[in-house]
C-alpha positions in Angstrom: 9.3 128.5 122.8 10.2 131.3 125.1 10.4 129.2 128.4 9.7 126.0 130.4 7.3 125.6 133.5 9.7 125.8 136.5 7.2 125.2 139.0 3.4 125.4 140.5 3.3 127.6 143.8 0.3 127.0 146.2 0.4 129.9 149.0 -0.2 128.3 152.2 0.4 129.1 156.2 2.7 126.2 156.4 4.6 125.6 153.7 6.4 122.8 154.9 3.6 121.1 156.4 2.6 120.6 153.2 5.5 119.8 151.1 5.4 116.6 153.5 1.6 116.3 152.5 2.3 116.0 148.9 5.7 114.0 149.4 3.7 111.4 151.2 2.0 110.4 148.0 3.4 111.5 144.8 7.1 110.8 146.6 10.1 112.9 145.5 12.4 115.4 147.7 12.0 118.2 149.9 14.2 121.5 149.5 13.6 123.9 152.0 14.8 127.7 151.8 13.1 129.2 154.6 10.0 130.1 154.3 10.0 128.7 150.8 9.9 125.0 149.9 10.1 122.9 147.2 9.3 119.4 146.3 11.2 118.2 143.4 8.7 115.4 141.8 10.8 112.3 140.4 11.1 111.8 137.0 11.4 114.8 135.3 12.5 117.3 138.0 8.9 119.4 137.7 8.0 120.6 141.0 5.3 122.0 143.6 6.5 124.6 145.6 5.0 126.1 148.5 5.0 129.5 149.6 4.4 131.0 153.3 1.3 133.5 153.7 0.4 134.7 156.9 -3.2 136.1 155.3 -3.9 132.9 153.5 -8.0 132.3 152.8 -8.5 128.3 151.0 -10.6 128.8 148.0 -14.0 127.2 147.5 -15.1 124.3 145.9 -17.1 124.1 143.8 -16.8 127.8 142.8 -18.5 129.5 140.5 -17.2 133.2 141.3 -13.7 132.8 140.7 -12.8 131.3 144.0 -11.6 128.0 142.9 -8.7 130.0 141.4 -6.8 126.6 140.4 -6.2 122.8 141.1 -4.2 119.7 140.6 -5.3 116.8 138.7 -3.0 113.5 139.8 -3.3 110.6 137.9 -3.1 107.5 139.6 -3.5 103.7 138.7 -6.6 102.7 141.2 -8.7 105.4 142.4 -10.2 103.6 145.5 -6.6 102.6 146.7 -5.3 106.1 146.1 -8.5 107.8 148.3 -7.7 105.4 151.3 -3.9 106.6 151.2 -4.6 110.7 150.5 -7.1 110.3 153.3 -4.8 108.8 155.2 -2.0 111.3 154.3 -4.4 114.1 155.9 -7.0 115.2 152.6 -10.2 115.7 153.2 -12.8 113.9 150.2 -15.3 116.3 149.1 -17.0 114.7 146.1 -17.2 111.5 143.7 -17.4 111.8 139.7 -17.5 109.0 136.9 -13.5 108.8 136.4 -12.2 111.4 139.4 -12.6 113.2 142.8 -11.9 115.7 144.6 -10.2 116.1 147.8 -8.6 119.7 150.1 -5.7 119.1 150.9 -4.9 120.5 154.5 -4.4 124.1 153.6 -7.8 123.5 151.5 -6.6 123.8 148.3 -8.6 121.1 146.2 -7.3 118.9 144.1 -8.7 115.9 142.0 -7.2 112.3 141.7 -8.2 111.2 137.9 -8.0 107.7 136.2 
């Protein structure tokens, strides 16, 4: 092993916007270094971290030409109580699958809740 995953960086326009987005339902704690900010995810201190960018465009779902470019997957324990709350929290649902779906959050980057 040469190293350990430090952290997944979403570029966004308001990177502490949403930091509060994703604290409001996988929980942990903000850090906030100007126009960088982290949110330390409990348990085992991995991280999303969100960085400013003035030019940002929010990829495309579905996307077949390489715009998708990446995505969370977050498990959770009931998938209709978790799509009231992330709604709630600001996502907006896109689409419904046997075991998952798929949300923007309010930059639009998508990202699927998963059983």
């Amino acid at each position: 092993m040469i190293g350990s995953l430090y952290a997944v960086v979403l570029d966004c326009p308001d990177p502490a916007l949403l930091a509060e987005f994703y604290r409001s339902f996988l929980g942990g704690r903000i850090e906030q270094d100007g126009e960088w900010v982290d949110l330390i995810l409990p348990g085992n201190g991995a991280r999303l971290s969100f960085q400013h960018s003035p030019g940002f465009v929010p990829p495309r779902w579905p996307g077949d030409d390489g715009d998708q470019q990446s995505h969370l997957d977050i498990s959770v324990g009931d998938i209709e109580e978790a799509h009231d709350r992330i709604v709630d929290c600001g996502a907006r649902f896109i689409e419904a699958h046997e075991g998952f779906r798929v949300y923007l959050d309010p930059a639009g980057h998508p990202f699927c809740t998963v059983r």
